[in-house]
C-alpha positions in Angstrom: 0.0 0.0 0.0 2.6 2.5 0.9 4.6 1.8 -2.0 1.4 2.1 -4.4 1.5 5.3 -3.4 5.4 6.2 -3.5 4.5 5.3 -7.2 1.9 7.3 -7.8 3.7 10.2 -6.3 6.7 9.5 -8.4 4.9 9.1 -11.2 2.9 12.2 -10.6 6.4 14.0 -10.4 7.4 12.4 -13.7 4.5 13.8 -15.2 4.8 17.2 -13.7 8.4 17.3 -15.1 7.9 15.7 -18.6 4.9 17.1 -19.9 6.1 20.8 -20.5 8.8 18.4 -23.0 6.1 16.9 -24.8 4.0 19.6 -25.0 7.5 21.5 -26.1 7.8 19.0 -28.7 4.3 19.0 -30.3 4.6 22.4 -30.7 7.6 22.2 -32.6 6.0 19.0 -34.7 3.2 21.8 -35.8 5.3 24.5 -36.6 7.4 22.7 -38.5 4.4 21.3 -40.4 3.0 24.8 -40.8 6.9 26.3 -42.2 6.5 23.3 -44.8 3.3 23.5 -46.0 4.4 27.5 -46.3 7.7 26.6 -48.2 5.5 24.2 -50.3 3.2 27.2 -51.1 5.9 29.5 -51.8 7.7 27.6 -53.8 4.7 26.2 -56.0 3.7 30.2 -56.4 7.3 31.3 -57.9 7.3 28.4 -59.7 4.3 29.1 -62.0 5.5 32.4 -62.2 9.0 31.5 -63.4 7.2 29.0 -65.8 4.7 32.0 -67.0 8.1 34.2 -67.3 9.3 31.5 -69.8 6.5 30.8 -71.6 6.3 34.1 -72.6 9.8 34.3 -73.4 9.7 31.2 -75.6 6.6 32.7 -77.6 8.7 35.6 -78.6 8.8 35.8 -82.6 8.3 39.0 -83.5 9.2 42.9 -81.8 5.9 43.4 -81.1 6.2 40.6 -78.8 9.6 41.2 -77.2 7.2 44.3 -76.3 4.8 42.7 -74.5 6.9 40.4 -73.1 8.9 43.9 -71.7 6.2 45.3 -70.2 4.4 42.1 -68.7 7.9 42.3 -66.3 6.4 45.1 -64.5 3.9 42.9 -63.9 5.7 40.3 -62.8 8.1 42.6 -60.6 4.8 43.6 -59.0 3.5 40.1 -58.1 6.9 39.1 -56.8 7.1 42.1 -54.3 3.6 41.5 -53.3 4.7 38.0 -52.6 7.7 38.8 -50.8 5.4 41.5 -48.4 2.8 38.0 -47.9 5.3 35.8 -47.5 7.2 37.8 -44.5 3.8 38.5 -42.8 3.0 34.9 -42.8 6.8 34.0 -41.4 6.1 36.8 -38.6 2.7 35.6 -38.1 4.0 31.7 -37.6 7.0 33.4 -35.3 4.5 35.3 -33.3 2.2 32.7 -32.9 5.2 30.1 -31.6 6.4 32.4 -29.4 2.9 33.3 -27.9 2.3 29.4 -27.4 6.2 28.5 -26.3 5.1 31.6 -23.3 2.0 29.7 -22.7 3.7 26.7 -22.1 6.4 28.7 -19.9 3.3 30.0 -17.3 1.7 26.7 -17.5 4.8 25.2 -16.1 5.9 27.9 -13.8 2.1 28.2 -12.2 2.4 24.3 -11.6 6.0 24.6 -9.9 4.7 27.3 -7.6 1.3 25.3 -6.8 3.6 21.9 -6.2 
C-alpha cells in the first residue's frame, strides 16, 4: 500500500516534469508542419511564375512581342514584391504565434512549480 502510493507520487512527479517536454515537442512538430506546407506554397507560387516568365519568353517571334513580353515584367516585378510582403507576414505571423504558445507553455509550467 505504501509503495502504491510512492508510485503514484513518483509518477505524478514524472508527469509534472515531462509534460512541458512533450508539449514542447508537439509544438515544434506543428510549426514545423505549418513552415513546410508554407515553403510548399511558396515555392509552387514562384514556380508558376517563373514558368509564365518562360513561356512568354519562348513565344517571342516578333518585336511586337519582345514588347509585351517587356512590359508584362512590371507585372511580374509587382506580383513578386507582393509576394515577398505576404510571404514575410506569414513568417512573422508563424514566429509570433510560436512564441505566444512557447510563453503559454512557460506560465503553465511555472504556475504548476509554484502550486507543487
Amino acid at each position: 500500500m505504501q509503495n502504491q502510493a510512492a508510485l503514484e507520487a513518483v509518477n505524478a512527479q514524472l508527469q509534472t516534469v515531462l509534460n512541458p517536454f512533450a508539449s514542447f515537442s508537439q509544438l515544434v512538430a506543428k510549426n514545423v508542419e505549418t513552415l513546410s506546407k508554407m515553403q510548399l506554397e511558396t515555392l509552387t507560387a514562384y514556380s508558376e511564375l517563373t514558368n509564365e516568365n518562360l513561356q512568354s519568353l519562348v513565344a517571342i517571334k516578333e518585336p511586337q512581342d519582345l514588347m509585351n513580353h517587356g512590359s508584362k515584367q512590371l507585372e511580374i516585378i509587382s506580383k513578386v514584391s507582393q509576394r515577398l510582403l505576404e510571404d514575410g507576414q506569414k513568417l512573422s505571423q508563424i514566429g509570433n504565434d510560436f512564441k505566444a504558445a512557447v510563453d503559454e507553455i512557460s506560465a503553465t509550467t511555472i504556475n504548476t512549480k509554484k502550486d507543487a
